[in-house]
N, C-alpha and C positions, 0 to 999 in steps of 0.2 A: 038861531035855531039849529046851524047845522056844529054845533061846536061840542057837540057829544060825539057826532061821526066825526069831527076832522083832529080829534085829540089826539089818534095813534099815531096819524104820520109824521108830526116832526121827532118821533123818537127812532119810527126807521128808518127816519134819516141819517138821524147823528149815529146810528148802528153801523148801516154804511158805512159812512167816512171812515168812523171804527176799523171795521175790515177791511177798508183800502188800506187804509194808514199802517194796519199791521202785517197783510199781505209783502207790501211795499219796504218794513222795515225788513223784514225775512228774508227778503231777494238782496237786500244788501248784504245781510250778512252772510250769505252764502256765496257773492262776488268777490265778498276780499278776499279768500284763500288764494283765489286766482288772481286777483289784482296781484297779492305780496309774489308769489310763484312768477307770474308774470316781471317783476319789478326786480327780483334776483335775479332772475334771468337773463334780461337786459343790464345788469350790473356783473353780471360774468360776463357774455358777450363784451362787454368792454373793456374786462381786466381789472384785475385791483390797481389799488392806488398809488402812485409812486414811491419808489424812497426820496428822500429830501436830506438836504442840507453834506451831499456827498462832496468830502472832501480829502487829499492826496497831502502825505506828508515825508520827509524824510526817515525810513529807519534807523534807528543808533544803533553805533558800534557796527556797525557792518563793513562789509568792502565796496558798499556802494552800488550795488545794485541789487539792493530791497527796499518797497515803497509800501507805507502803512496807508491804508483805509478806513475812514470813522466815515459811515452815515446814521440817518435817522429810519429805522421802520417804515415801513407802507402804514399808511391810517389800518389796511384789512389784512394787516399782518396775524392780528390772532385768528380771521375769520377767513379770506379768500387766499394767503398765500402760502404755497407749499415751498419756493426756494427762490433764492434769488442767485442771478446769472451776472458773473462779472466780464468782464469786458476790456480789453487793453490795445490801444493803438500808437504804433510806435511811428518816430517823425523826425527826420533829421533837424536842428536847430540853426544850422550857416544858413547855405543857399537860399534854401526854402522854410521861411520863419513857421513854425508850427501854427502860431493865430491866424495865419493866412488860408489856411487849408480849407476845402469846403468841406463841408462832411461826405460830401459822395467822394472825396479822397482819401479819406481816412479808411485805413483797414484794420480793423477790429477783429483780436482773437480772444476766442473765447478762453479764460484763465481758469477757473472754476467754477464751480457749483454749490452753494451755500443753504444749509437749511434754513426757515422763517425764523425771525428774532434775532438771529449775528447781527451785529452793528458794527464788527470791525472786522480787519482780514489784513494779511502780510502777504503782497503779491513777489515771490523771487524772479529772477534771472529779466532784471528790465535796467543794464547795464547804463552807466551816464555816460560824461565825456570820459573821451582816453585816447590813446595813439597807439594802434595798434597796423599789424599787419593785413597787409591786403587777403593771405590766405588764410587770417584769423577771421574773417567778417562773414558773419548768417549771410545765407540770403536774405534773408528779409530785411538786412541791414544795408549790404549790396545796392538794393532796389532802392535807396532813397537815394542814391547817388548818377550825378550825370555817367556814364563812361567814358567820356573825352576827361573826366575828373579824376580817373583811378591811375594810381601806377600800372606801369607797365612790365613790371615786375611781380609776383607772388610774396615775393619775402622782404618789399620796399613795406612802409608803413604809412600810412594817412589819418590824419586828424579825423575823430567821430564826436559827435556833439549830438546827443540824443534826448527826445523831449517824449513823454507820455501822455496820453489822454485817457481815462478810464471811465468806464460807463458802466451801471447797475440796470437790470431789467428786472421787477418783482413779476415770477411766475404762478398763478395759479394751478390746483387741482386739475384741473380739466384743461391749462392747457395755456391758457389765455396770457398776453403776457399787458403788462403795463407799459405808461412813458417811458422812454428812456431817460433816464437821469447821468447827466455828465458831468467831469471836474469843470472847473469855471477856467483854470488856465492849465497850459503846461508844464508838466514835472520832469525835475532833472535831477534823481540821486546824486546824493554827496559821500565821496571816499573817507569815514573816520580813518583816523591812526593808530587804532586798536579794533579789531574783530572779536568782539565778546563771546562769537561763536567756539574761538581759540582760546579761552580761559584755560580749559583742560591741558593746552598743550604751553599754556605761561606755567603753570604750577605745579605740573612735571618737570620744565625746566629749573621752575628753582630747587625743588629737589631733589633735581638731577647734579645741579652745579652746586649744591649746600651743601650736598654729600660730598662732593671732590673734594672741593674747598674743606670741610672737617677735616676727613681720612689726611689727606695732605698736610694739616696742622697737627694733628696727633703725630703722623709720623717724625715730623721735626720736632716735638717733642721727646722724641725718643722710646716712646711708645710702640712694641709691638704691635705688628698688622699678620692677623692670621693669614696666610697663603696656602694653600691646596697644592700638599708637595705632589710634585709633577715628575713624573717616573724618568722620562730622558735626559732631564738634568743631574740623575744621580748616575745613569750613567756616562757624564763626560768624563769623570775623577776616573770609572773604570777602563773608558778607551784609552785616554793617555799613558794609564798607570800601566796597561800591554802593551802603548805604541811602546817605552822604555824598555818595560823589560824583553822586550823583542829586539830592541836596537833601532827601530825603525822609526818611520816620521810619521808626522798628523799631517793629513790635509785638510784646507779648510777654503771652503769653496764658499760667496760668498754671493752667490745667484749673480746674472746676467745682467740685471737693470742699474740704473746711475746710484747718485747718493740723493736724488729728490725723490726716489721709493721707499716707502714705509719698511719696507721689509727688510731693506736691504741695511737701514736703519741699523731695523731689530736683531739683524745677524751680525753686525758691531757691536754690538751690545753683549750678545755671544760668544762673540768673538775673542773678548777682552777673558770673560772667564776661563775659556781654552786657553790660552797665551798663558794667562797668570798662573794655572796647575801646570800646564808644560815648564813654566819657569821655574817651579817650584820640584817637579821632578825630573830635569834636567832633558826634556825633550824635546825635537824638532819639531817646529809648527812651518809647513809652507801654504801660503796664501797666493795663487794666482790669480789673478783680476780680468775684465773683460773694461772695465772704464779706468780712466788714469784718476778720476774724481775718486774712486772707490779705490786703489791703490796706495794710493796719499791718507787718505782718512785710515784704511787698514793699519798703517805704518807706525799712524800716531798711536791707534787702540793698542797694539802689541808693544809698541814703548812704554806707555805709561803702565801697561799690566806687567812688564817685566820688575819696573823700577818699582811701581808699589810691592810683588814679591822678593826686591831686595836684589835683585840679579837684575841690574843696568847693564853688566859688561856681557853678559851671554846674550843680547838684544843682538840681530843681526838684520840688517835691512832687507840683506840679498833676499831673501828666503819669501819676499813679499814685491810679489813684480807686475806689471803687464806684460799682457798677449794678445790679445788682438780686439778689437770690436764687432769682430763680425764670427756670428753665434755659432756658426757649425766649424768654421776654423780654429775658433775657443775650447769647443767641447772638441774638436780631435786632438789637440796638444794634449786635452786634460786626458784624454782616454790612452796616451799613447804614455802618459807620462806614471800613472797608474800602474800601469801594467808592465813596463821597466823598473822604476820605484818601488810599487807591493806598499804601499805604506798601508802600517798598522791600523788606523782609524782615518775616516774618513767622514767629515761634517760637511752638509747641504744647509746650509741658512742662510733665505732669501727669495726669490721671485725668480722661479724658472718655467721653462716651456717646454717643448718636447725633447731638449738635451735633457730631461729629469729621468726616462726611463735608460738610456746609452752612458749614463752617469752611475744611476745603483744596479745595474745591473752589470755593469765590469768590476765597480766596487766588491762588488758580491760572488764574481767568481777570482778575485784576486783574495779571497778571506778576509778581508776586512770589517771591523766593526762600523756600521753605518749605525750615521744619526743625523736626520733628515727635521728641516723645520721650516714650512712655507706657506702661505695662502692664499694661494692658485688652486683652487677646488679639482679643475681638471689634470693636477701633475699627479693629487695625491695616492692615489691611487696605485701608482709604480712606485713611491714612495715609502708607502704599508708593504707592498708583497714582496720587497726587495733591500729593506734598510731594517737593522735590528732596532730602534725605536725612530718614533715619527711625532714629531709636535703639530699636530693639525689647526688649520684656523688659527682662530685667535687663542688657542694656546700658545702658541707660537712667540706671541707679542706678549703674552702674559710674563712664558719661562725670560723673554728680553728686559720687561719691567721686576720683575721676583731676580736675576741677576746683579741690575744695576744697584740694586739697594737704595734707589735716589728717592725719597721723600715725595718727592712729586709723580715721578714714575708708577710705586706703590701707593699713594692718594688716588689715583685716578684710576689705579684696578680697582680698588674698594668701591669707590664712588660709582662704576659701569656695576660693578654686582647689586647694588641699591640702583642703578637702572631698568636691571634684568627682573628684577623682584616686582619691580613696578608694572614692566610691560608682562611679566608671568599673572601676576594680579589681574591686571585689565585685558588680557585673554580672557582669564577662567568667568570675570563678572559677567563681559562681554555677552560669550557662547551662552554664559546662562539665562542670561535676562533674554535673550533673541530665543533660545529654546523654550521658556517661559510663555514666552509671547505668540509663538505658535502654539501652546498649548489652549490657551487661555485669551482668544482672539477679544474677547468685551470687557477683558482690563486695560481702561485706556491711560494708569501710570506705565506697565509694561510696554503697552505697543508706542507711547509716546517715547520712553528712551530706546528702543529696538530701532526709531527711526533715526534717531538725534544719532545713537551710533553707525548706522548705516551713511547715512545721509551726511552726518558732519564730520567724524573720525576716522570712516573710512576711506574720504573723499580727498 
């Protein structure tokens, strides 16, 4: 009977459930934003994901203390990590074995700062074994050692045995940092026998030396070597040729230092060509000496210049003597003897000190032609304002190699000029590329060799 009224209610039933069921589906969806938000959130609070698989190798070609770094990415490296932090702790290898260490002993500095995605890195200055001096040691190097273990000296030396441990931490955005990730064992750089950093200065050297080596075969060939005629050499034919027609002598002073000075070399060298035009126009050359080494050696240069100008018998030994050793008694015989004598020309070639200005400046009120040739930067000076010509610097050594005519002497000016061209060159690229590089700071070819020069060429 009653089933005409009870037809409607089980359809507002199942309406109901309807509206719960879709209520209910609603409210979920509107929880996950906040679930996911919630769910990042506690995945930042606890940092992205580690790097993995970090491990420590030898550099090549180095001096031994650069150590290469290969890890693996964090998993949230495209998504939670902004840089990752490297980490270096250093450990002596005798006494105290590095695998022994606890980690509350290791001291860890921080090395760099690495943007997300690097998987490699070149940590410098993490030095291996060596034997080095006590006042050569860091402290930090210092600190791994007893003090009952160190000399007692600064300048004694003690064996260093150094081991590394290196650690990565991937940094988040915000702040957070990850595991630490560490090498598995200790690293000890290894010294190659070539520094690949040095390539530049092997390949300058060759040629530097391939140049000598040519120039110097050409010459014994017989081949002319252009030379850059040098003013004071033309006038020594002029000094002589007045000491003669005056009647009077050369003097030829032959600087103060032994015969193991460069200089005093190169004013034998000089020397020979005075000797040989005096021989040639019949004029007095005297040579007083301050060493009996340089005395002796004089003796020979003016014999054999005599004998190759054909005049053996007008050779006279006297005229080439010692005087003393000791410099201010040296220069007052020469000063005293000057100025009784008056000799016509008066040659400086060699290494002097402050007898250089008491020297051309009596020369110089006695009339004499002065011709000065040394390098001692601080003589020369008195040398210019007092001597009618001056071979400065390594002119000096040039006018001694352009003299000797010796094949090797002139191979080896030629080959310093293809030196000088090289180091002129690698100024000019230098400044430019470093001027560049300030210009133009987000070209990273520029600023990468601005550093390579600063950092490795100038160092």
């Amino acid at each position: 009977m009653n089933n005409g009224l009870d037809a409607p209610y089980p359809t507002l039933t199942r309406l109901t459930q309807l509206s719960f069921r879709l209520s209910r589906a609603i409210m979920c969806l509107a929880v996950l934003p906040a679930i996911a938000c919630l769910a990042a959130s506690v995945a930042m609070a606890q940092g992205p994901a580690p790097v993995t698989n970090l491990q420590s190798a030898d550099h090549p070609w180095d001096g031994g203390d650069n150590a290469d770094l290969t890890w693996e990415v964090s998993a949230d490296d495209a998504t939670l990590v902004e840089s990752y932090f490297i980490y270096k702790a250093m450990m002596q290898k005798g006494p105290i074995p590095a695998d022994l260490l606890t980690e509350s002993e290791r001291k860890y500095a921080l090395v760099d700062v690495v943007p997300a995605g690097t998987t490699e890195y070149t940590v410098g200055s993490v030095p291996g074994s060596g034997y080095v001096r006590l006042k050569d040691l860091s402290d930090e190097q210092r600190a791994l050692f007893d003090p009952n273990d160190l000399p007692d000296k600064p300048h004694k030396k003690i064996t260093v045995e150094l081991g590394y441990l290196f650690k990565i931490v991937a940094v988040g955005s915000d702040g957070s940092q990850s595991v630490e990730t560490i090498t598995a064992a200790p690293y000890s750089p290894t010294r190659q026998w070539f520094d690949a950093k040095r390539m530049y200065l092997l390949i300058i050297t060759i040629i530097f030396g391939g140049s000598v080596v040519f120039f110097i075969q050409h010459a014994r060939a017989g081949k002319d070597l252009k030379i850059r005629k040098i003013g004071g050499l033309a006038a020594v034919d002029e000094a002589v040729g007045r000491a003669t027609e005056m009647g009077r002598s050369c003097m030829f002073i032959p600087g103060i230092l032994d015969m193991n000075d460069i200089q005093t070399i190169a004013g034998m060298t000089v020397l020979s060509r005075v000797a040989k035009t005096a021989a040639e126009y019949d004029a007095k050359v005297e040579v007083p000496t301050c060493r009996s080494l340089v005395m002796t050696s004089a003796r020979e240069t003016v014999q054999a210049a005599y004998l190759s100008a054909g005049r053996p018998d007008a050779y006279n030994a006297d005229f080439i003597y010692y005087v003393t050793d000791e410099q201010f008694g040296y220069v007052a015989y020469l000063q005293g003897n000057m100025v009784r004598e008056k000799p016509a020309a008066c040659f400086y070639m060699g290494a002097f000190y402050a007898e250089s200005l008491i020297l051309a400046e009596t020369g110089n009120s006695i009339g004499a032609i002065q011709i000065a040739g040394t390098a001692m930067p601080a003589q020369l000076p008195f040398f210019v304002a007092a001597c009618d010509y001056t071979l400065i610097g390594e002119e000096f050594f040039a006018a001694s190699a352009y003299l000797s005519g010796e094949p090797e002497q002139l191979g080896s000016l030629k080959g310093q000029d293809v030196g000088k061209i090289i180091v002129g060159i690698g100024i000019i690229v230098g400044v430019t590329i470093a001027t560049l590089a300030a210009w133009f700071v987000d070209t990273g070819f520029l600023t990468t060799w601005s550093e390579y020069i600063k950092g490795v060429i100038l160092t």
